[in-house]
C-alpha positions as CSV (number, residue, x, y, z in Angstrom):
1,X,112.5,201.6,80.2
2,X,111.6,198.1,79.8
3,X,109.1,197.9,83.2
4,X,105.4,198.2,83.8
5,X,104.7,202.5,84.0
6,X,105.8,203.9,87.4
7,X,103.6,206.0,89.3
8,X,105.0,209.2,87.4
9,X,104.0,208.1,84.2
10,X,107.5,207.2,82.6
11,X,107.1,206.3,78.7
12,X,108.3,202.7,78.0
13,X,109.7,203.8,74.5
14,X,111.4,206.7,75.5
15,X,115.1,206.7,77.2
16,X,115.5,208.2,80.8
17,X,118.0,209.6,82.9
18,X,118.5,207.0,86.0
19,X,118.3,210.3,88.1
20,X,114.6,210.0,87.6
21,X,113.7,206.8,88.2
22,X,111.7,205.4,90.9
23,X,111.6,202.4,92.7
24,X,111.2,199.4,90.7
25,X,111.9,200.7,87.5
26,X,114.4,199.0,85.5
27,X,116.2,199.8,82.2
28,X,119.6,198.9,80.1
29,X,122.3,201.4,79.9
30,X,121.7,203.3,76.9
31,X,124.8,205.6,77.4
32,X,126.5,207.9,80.1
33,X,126.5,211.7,79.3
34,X,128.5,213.4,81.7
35,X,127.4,216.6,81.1
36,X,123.9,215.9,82.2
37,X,124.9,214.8,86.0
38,X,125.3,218.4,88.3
39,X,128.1,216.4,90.1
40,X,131.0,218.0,91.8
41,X,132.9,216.3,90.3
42,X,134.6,216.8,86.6
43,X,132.7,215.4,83.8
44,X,135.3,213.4,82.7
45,X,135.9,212.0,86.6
46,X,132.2,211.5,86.6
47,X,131.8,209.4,83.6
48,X,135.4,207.4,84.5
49,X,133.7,206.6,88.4
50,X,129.9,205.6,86.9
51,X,131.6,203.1,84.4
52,X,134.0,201.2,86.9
53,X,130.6,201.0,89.0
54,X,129.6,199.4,85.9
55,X,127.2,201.3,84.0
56,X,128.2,200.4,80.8
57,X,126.3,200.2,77.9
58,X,123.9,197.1,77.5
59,X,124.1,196.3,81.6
60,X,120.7,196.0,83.2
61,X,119.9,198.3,85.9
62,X,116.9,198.1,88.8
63,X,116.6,200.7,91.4
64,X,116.2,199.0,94.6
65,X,115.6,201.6,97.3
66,X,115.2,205.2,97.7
67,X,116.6,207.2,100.6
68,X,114.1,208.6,103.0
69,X,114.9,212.5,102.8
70,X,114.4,213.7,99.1
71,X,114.8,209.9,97.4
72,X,118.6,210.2,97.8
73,X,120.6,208.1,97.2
74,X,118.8,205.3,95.6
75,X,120.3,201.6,95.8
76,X,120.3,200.4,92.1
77,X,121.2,196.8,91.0
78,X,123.6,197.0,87.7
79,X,124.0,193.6,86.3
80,X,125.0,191.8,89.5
81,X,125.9,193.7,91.8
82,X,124.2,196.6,94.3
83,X,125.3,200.1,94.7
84,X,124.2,203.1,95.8
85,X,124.3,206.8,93.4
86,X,124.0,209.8,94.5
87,X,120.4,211.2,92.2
88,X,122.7,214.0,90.9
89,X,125.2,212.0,89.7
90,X,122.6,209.4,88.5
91,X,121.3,211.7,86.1
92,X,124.2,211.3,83.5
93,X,123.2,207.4,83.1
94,X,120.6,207.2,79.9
95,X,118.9,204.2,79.8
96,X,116.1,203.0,77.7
C-alpha cells in the first residue's frame, strides 16, 4: 500500500488483498488472483468482470466509502473512474 497506516495497522511494504482495505487506503494493482475472491461466480468469470472494471495491473486504486452493514460494498476509485465491489469479490485484487 502506498498510504499513511490505516487504523488496522496495514504494512506499507507488504501487498494486500483490496478485500481488506479500509477507507482511505490506496494501492496499485499488483495482480488479480481469482482464486482468492469467495465469489459465486467462476474464477475465470471473476477475474474476466474485475479486469473490464479495470483492475489491471499498474492502475491506482482508493477506496472511497464503505457500506454501512458489515463495510459492504466499498466504493473504490480505479484510475478514473468510481465503482463499487462487492468485499468478497474484492479480495482477489492484490495490490501493493
Amino acid at each position: 500500500m502506498t498510504n499513511s497506516p490505516s487504523q488496522n495497522g496495514l504494512s506499507l511494504n507488504q501487498p494486500i488483498l483490496l478485500g481488506n482495505a479500509r477507507r482511505g487506503d490506496r494501492g496499485v494493482v499488483q495482480a488479480i488472483d481469482p482464486q482468492r475472491g469467495t465469489s459465486s461466480l467462476q474464477p475465470i468469470e471473476l477475474e474476466s468482470r474485475l479486469i473490464e472494471f479495470g483492475f489491471v495491473e499498474g492502475a491506482k486504486v482508493e477506496v472511497l466509502h464503505e457500506g454501512i452493514i458489515g463495510r459492504d460494498p466499498i466504493a473504490v476509485r480505479v484510475d478514473n473512474i468510481t465503482i463499487a465491489v462487492r468485499r468478497r469479490e474484492a479480495m482477489a485484487v492484490v495490490l501493493m
